[in-house]
Residue, then its C-alpha position, 0 to 999 in steps of 0.5 A: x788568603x789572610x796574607x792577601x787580605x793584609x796587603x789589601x788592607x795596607x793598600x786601602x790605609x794609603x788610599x783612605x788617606x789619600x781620599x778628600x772624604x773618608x767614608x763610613x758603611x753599613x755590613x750587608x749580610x746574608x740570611x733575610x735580615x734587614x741589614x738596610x735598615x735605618x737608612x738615614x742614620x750613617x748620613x746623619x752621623x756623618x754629618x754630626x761628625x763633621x760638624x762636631x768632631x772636625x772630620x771630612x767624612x761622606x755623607x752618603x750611605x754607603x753599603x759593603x758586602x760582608x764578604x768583599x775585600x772592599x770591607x777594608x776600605x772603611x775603618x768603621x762598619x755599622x751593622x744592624x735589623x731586626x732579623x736573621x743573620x747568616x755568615x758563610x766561612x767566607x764571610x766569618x773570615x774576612x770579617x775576622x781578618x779585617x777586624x784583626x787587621x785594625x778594622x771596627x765593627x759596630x753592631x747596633x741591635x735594631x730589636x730581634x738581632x740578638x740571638x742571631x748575631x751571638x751565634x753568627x760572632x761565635x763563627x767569628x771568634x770563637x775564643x771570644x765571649x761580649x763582656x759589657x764595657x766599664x763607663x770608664x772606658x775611653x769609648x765612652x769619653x771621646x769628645x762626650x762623656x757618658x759617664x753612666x755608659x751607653x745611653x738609652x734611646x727606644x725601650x722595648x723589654x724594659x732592659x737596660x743599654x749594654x754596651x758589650x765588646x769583643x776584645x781581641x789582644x787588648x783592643x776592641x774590635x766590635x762594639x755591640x749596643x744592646x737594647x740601645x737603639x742607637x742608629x734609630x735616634x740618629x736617623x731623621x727626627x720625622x722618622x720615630x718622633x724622638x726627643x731632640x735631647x734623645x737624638x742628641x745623645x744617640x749622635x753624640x754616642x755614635x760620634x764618639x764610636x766614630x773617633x774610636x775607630x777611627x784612632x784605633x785604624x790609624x795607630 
């Protein structure tokens, strides 16, 4: 099955490439969650990254099953809600193939997701733990700095934006903003009323998760 998966993976590097727009998408998954939250917020930052970053990517919400081998199609997959999150044994190890395999996974808790989506990792890869990132990282220092880390959008527990990861033979195969609220400052400023200053750095953060994910699928 992995050996299948590489192949299509390898498959889909040749076609992105061949694509005139590349595409982002959002993980849709079992268990009642919102996964279809935020609707305007992948339009958005693609429409950031392409003006800021240079990049030809399209700007229509795109949705990808968590178990379906289309998942390899996309080097960056955002994930988000508010509620439950089940993944079957299916679904864990195409999601584990695929990040292995050069994929990038970006988990946005939209305020509920958390004690879910540790648990439903753990089926992932079970050897990992999330560490926060340190504001050195390159994440961080893309095209924007953030040199004090992920920045904070929406308060909701009065808890500071973590920027967590799982890492997997060096690299980082799953970024995690935690208390955060990243793709809500990207959707429509009409939709939460957010400063423009706080939209911005929600776009320029996301951007930057863009860049590196797509520099990591492509080395």
């Amino acid at each position: 099955m992995k050996k299948l998966l590489i192949i299509t993976l390898l498959i889909s590097v040749y076609n992105i490439q061949a694509q005139d727009r590349l595409k982002l998408a959002k993980l849709k998954y079992d268990g009642g969650g919102d996964w279809y939250a935020n609707k305007t917020a992948l339009p958005n930052l693609a429409e950031f990254c392409n003006q800021q970053l240079n990049m030809n990517l399209d700007e229509d919400d795109e949705s990808v099953d968590v178990s379906s081998p289309e998942l390899f199609l996309y080097p960056y997959i955002y994930m988000t809600g508010h509620g439950n999150v089940v993944f079957s044994s299916t679904d864990a190890e195409n999601l584990r193939t695929y990040l292995e395999a050069g994929g990038f996974l970006h988990i946005d808790d939209n305020y509920g997701l958390d004690q879910f989506i540790r648990l439903e990792m753990k089926k992932v890869f079970p050897e990992l733990e999330f560490v926060e990132l340190p504001f050195d990282h390159p994440i961080y220092h893309q095209k924007f700095d953030f040199t004090d880390g992920l920045p904070k959008i929406h308060e909701h527990d009065g808890k500071p934006a973590q920027g967590l990861a799982l890492i997997f033979e060096g690299r980082v195969v799953c970024f995690y903003s935690y208390e955060s609220d990243l793709g809500n400052g990207w959707e429509d400023q009409s939709i939460h009323n957010d400063p423009e200053e706080k939209r911005q750095q929600a776009l320029k953060m996301g951007s930057n998760l863009v860049s590196y994910a797509f520099t990591e699928y492509t080395n």
